[in-house]
N, C-alpha and C positions, 0 to 999 in steps of 0.2 A: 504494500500500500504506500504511493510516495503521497508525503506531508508537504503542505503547500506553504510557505512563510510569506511574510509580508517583507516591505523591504524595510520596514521602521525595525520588525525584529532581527532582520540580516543584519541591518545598520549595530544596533543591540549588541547582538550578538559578535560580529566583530570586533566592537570596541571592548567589549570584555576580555574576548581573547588577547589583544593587544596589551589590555591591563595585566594579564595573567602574564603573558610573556615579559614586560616588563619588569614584573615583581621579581619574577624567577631569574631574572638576571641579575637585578639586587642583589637580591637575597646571595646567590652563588659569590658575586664581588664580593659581599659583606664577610660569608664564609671565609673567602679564601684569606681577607685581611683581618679576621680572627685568629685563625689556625696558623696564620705566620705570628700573630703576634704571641700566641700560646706555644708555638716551637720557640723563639728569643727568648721569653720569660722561663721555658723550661731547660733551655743551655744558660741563659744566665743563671739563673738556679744551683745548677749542678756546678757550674766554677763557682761561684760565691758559696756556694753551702756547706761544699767541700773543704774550702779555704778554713770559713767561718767553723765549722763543726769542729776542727779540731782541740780551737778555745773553749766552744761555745755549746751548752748543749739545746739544740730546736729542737726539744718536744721529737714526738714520735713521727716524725717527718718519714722515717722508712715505711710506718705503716700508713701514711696519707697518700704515698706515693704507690702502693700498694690498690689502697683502696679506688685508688682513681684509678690504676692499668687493670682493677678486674670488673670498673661498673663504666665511669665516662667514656675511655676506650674500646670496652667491648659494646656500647651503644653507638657511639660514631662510628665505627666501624662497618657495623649492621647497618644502619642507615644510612650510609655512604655507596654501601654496597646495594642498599634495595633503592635506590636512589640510581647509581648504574644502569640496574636492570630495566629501571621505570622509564628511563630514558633512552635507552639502546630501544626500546619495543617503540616508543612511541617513534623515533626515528624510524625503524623498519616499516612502520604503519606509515607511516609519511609519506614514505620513498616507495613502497610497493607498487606497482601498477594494480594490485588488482581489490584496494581499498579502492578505487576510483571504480568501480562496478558499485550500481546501485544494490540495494541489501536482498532484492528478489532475485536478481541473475546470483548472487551468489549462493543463496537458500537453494536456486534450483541444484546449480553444481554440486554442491553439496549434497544433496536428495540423492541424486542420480549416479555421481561416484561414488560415496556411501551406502547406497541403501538399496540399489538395483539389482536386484540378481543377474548375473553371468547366462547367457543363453543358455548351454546347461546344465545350468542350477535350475532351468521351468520343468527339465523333465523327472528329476525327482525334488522328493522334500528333504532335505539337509536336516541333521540333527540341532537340537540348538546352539551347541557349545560350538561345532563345528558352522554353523550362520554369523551365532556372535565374532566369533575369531575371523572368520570371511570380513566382515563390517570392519573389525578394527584392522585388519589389513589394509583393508581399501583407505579406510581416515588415514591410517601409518603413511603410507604411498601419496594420498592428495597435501597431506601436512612436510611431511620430508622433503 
C-alpha cells in the first residue's frame, strides 16, 4: 500500500532529518574532544601520580582506577561498539540499491524466493522439518 505525504510533511520531515544529522555530528565532535581530553588527564595522571605517590599517599587511587576499567570502560566500549554496528547498517541501507524498491516489490521477492516451492516440490508433500530447512535455505541464499 504506498502512503501518500503532503509536501508540508516532506518539508517536516526533512528538516528533522537534517536536525538529526546535525546533532549527530555534534555530538561525535563533542565525543571525540572528551575522550582526548580524558586520555591527557589520564597520562597526566599517571606521570604526576606516580611522581606524587611516592611522598604522598592518594587514597585508594588503585582501586578507583580499577573500578572505572571494569564499569566506564567496559560501557564505552559496548556503546562505541553498538554505535559501529548502528552505523555501518545504516550506511549499507543507504548505499544499497535495493532499499530504493518500494516495500511491495520487495514483500513480493521475498514471498516468492522464500516461500515458493521448487517445481518438484508440487509433486510430492515435503516433510516439515525438511520444508522448514528448504525456507531457511532459500532466506540463507537471498540474505548472503
Amino acid at each position: 500500500m504506498l502512503r501518500s505525504t503532503s509536501p508540508a510533511s516532506d518539508m517536516s520531515a526533512s528538516f528533522e532529518v537534517q536536525s538529526i544529522i546535525q546533532q549527530w555530528e555534534e555530538a561525535g565532535a563533542s565525543l571525540a574532544n572528551m575522550l582526548a581530553n580524558y586520555l591527557k588527564l589520564s597520562t597526566f595522571m599517571e606521570n604526576t601520580c606516580l611522581r606524587i605517590t611516592k611522598n604522598n599517599n592518594l587514597g585508594d587511587l588503585a582501586g578507583r582506577i580499577d573500578k572505572s576499567l571494569q564499569t566506564l570502560h567496559i560501557t564505552l566500549y559496548q556503546q562505541l561498539n553498538q554505535t559501529r554496528v548502528t552505523l555501518a547498517k545504516t550506511r549499507n541501507r543507504l548505499t544499497s540499491p535495493v532499499y530504493c524498491l518500494p516495500e511491495e516489490i520487495l514483500s513480493e521477492i521475498f514471498l516468492n524466493v522464500g516461500f515458493t516451492p521448487k517445481a518438484g516440490d508440487l509433486d510430492q508433500f515435503p516433510r516439515m522439518d525438511c520444508h522448514v530447512r528448504a525456507i531457511y535455505h532459500r532466506l540463507y541464499n537471498l540474505f548472503g
